[in-house]
C-alpha positions in Angstrom: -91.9 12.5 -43.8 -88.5 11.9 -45.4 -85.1 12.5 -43.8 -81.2 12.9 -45.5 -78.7 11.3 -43.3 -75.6 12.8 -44.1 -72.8 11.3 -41.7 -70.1 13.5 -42.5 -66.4 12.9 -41.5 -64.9 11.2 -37.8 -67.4 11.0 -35.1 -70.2 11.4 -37.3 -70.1 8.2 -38.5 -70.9 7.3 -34.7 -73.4 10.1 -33.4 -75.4 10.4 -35.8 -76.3 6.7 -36.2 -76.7 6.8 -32.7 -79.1 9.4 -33.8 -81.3 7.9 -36.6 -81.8 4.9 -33.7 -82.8 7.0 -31.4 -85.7 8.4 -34.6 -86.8 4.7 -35.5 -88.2 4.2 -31.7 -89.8 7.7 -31.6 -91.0 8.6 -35.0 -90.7 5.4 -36.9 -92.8 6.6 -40.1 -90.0 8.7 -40.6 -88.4 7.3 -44.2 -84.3 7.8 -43.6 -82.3 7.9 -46.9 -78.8 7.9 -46.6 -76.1 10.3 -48.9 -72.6 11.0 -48.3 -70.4 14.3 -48.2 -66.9 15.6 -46.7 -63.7 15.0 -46.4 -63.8 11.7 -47.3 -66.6 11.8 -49.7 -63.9 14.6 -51.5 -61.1 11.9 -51.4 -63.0 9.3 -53.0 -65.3 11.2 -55.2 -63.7 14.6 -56.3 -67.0 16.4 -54.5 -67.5 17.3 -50.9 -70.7 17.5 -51.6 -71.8 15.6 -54.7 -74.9 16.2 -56.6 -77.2 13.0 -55.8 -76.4 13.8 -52.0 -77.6 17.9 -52.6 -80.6 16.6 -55.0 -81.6 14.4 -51.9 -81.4 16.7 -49.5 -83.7 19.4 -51.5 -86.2 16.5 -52.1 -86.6 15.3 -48.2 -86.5 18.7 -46.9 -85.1 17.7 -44.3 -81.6 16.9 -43.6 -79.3 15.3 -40.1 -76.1 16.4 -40.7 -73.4 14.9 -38.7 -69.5 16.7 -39.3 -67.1 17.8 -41.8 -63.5 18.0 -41.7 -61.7 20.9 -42.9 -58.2 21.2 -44.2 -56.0 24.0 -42.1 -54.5 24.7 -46.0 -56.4 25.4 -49.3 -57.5 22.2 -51.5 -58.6 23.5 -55.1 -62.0 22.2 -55.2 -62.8 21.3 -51.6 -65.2 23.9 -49.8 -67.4 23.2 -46.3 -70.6 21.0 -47.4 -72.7 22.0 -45.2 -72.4 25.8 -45.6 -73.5 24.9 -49.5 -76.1 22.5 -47.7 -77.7 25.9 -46.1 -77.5 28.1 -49.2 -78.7 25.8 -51.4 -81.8 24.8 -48.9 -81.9 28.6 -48.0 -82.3 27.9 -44.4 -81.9 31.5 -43.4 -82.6 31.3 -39.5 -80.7 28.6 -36.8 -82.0 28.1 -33.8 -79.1 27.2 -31.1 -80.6 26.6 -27.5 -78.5 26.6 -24.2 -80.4 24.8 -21.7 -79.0 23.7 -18.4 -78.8 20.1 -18.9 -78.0 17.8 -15.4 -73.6 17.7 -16.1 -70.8 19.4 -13.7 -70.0 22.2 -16.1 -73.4 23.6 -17.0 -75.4 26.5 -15.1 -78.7 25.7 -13.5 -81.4 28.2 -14.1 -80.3 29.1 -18.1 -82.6 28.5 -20.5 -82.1 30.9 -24.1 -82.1 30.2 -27.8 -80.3 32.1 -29.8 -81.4 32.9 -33.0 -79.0 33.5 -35.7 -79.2 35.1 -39.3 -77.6 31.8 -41.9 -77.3 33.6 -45.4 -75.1 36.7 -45.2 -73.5 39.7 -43.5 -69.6 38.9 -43.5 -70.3 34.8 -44.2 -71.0 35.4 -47.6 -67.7 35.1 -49.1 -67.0 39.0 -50.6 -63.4 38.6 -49.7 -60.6 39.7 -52.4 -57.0 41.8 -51.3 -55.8 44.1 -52.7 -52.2 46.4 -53.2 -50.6 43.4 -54.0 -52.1 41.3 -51.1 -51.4 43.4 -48.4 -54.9 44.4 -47.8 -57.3 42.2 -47.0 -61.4 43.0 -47.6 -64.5 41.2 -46.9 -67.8 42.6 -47.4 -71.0 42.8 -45.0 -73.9 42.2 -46.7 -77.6 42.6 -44.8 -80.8 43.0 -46.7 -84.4 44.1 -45.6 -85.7 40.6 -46.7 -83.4 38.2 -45.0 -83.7 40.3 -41.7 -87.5 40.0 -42.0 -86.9 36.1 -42.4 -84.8 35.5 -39.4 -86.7 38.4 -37.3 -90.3 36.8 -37.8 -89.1 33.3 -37.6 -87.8 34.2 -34.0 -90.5 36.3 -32.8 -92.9 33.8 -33.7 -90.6 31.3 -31.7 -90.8 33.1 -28.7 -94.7 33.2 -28.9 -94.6 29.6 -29.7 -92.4 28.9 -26.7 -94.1 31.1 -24.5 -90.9 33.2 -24.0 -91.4 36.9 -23.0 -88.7 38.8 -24.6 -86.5 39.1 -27.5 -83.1 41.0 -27.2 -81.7 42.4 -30.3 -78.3 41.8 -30.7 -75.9 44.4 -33.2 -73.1 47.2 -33.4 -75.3 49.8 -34.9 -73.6 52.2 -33.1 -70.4 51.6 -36.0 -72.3 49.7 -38.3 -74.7 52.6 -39.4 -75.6 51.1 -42.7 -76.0 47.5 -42.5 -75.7 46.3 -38.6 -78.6 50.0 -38.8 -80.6 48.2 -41.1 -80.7 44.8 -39.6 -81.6 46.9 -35.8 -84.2 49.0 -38.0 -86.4 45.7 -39.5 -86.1 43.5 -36.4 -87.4 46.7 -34.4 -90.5 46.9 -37.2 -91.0 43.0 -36.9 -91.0 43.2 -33.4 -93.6 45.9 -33.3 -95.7 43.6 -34.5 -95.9 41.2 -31.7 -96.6 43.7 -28.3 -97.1 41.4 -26.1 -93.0 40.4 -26.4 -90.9 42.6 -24.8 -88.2 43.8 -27.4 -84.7 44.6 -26.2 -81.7 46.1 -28.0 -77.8 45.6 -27.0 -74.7 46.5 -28.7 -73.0 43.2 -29.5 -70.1 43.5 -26.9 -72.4 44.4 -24.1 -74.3 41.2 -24.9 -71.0 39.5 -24.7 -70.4 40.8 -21.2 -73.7 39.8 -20.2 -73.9 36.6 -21.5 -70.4 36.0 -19.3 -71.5 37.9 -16.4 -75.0 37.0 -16.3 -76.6 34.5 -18.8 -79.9 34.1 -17.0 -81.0 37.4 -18.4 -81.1 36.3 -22.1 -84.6 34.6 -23.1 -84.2 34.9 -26.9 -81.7 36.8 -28.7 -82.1 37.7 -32.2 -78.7 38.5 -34.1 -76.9 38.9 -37.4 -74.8 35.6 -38.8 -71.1 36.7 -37.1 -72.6 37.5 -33.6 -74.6 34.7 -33.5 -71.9 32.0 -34.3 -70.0 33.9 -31.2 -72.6 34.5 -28.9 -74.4 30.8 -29.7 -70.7 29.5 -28.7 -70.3 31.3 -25.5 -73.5 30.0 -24.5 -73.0 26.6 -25.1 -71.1 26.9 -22.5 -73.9 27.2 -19.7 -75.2 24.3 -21.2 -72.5 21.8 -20.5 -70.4 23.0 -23.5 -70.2 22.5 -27.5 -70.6 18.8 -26.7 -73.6 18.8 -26.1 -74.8 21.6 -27.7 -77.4 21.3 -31.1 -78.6 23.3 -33.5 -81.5 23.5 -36.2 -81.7 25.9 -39.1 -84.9 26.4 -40.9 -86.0 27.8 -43.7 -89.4 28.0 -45.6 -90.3 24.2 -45.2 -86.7 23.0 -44.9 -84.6 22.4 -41.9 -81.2 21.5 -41.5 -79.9 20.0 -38.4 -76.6 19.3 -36.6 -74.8 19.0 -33.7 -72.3 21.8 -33.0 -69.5 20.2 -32.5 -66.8 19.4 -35.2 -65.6 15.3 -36.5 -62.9 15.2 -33.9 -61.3 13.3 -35.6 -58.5 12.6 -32.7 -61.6 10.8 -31.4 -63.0 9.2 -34.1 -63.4 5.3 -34.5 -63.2 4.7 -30.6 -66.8 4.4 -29.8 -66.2 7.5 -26.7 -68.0 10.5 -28.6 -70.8 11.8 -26.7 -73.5 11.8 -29.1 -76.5 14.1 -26.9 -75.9 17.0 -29.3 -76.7 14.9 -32.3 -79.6 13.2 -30.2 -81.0 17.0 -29.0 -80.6 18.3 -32.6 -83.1 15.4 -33.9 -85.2 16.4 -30.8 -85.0 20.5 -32.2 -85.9 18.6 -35.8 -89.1 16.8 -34.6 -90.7 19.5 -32.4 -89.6 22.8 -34.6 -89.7 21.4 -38.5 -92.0 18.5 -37.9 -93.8 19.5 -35.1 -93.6 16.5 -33.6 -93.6 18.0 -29.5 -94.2 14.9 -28.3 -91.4 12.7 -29.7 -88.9 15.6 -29.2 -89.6 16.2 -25.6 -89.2 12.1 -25.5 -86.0 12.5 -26.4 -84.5 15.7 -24.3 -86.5 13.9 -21.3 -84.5 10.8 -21.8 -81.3 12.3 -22.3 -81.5 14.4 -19.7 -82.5 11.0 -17.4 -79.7 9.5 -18.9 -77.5 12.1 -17.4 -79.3 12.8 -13.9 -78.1 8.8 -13.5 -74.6 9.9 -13.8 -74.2 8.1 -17.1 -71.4 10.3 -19.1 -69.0 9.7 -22.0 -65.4 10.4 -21.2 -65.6 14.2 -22.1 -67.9 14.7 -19.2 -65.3 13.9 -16.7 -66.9 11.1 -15.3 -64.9 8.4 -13.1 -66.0 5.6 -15.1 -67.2 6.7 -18.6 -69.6 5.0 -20.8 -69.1 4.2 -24.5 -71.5 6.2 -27.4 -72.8 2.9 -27.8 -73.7 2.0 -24.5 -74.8 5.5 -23.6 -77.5 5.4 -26.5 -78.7 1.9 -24.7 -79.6 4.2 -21.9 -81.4 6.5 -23.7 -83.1 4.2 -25.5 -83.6 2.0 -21.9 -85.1 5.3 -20.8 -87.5 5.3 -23.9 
């Protein structure tokens, strides 16, 4: 088993350590190898995502990612590592769990995963303008084959996870041709698993829902654009992007990283809360892995951590801890 650490930009330099700390007490035949990629990695090498650091990643398989900055103006060259990171591993499905987790802003009782197409509709990059740039167009792209992907990787989640039903997520309704087609394969993938009960909503009706009432959701299965919204909204029931991880897997690769950006107003002064880079190793050993054991070590000891009361500053807490000494407690709890 061989890991790529990529640290990234700002707090990343600090959770995800925190991280690969946490991996050498739980799974320490783990071999880590380090790379780099960026912001900073563009700055000093001309790449955000240099070649050695992509080669690495393709040979481990396996990748802990932990943030990259992103200029709010265009840099000629400069482009989001990570979204090359999951087109060049071709990790077509993410996994983002909300799980109530013990802070003051989560919502006892909610428990979903929301499972979210990686490779195309409107994320992959059609975009030109036209009549002299007053139009703007972007393309939605949804095949047959990456639908299949993402639907049978999350229906076979649920029966892994012992969860009973699967809502489809999409705007057919509008969307005849390709939001149609993804509704039409998930449907046929989910025909194959009866004993799952298969839901459909339109994409705004989940979003009332998911407001209104998130303890409905078990699994939701959706198209790249509603995922990234919907996965948001319910990171919120979960104590909020914070603490929120993800994993997204492919055919024997996996790719995973906290939600949350480098906060880079943040960075350096040892306060970043570092559970959604510790829960998205946890989603790496049990789902890529399989590894149950050592995962459910680590969401059990987080999750002990916090029933104590022991929170970084963003929790609110009247005396907050550092990352540092809030990984010392996980590991304490170990």
């Amino acid at each position: 088993m061989e890991l790529c650490v990529i640290e990234g930009d700002g707090i990343g330099h600090e959770v995800i350590p925190a991280a690969v700390r946490v991996l050498r007490l739980v799974a320490p035949d783990v071999q880590v190898h380090h790379a780099e990629a960026g912001w900073d990695c563009f700055e000093k090498t001309g790449s955000p995502l240099p070649e050695e650091a992509l080669n690495l990643a393709l040979r481990c398989g396996a990748v802990l990612f932990g943030a990259a900055a992103s200029p709010s103006y265009p840099v000629d060259g400069y482009y989001v590592p990570v979204v090359r990171l999951r087109r060049e591993l071709k990790t077509y499905a993410a996994l983002r769990p909300a799980r109530y987790l013990p802070v003051p802003t989560a919502r006892r009782g909610v428990d979903l995963i929301v499972v979210r197409e990686m490779t195309e509709d409107l994320y992959v990059g059609h975009e030109h303008t036209e009549d002299e740039g007053r139009t703007g167009v972007s393309e939605k792209v949804i095949t047959r084959e990456a639908t299949e992907n993402v639907a049978h990787q999350a229906y076979l989640l649920a029966d892994r996870e012992g969860r009973s039903k699967v809502t489809i997520v999409h705007k057919a309704s509008v969307l005849v041709q390709s939001d149609g087609l993804f509704r039409k394969v998930a449907l046929e993938v989910g025909a194959e698993f009866p004993h799952i009960t298969t839901e459909e909503l339109l994409v705004d009706t989940a979003a009332y829902w998911m407001v209104k009432d998130p303890l409905r959701f078990d699994l939701i299965l959706t198209p790249n654009l509603y995922g990234d919204i919907l996965s948001d909204m319910a990171a919120a029931w979960g104590g909020g992007l914070g603490l929120a991880p993800s994993l997204s897997l492919g055919d024997g690769v996996a790719l995973a990283e906290p939600v949350h950006g480098c906060a880079p107003d943040i960075a350096g002064k040892n306060i970043a809360n570092p559970t959604a880079a510790l829960m998205s190793l946890a989603l790496l050993l049990r789902y890529y892995w399989h590894l149950d054991a050592a995962g459910v070590r680590i969401e059990d000891a987080v999750r002990r951590t916090l029933e104590d009361g022991i929170y970084t500053a963003d929790i609110g807490a009247v005396e907050p801890v550092s990352t540092t000494a809030f990984v010392d407690a996980v590991c304490d709890r170990l």
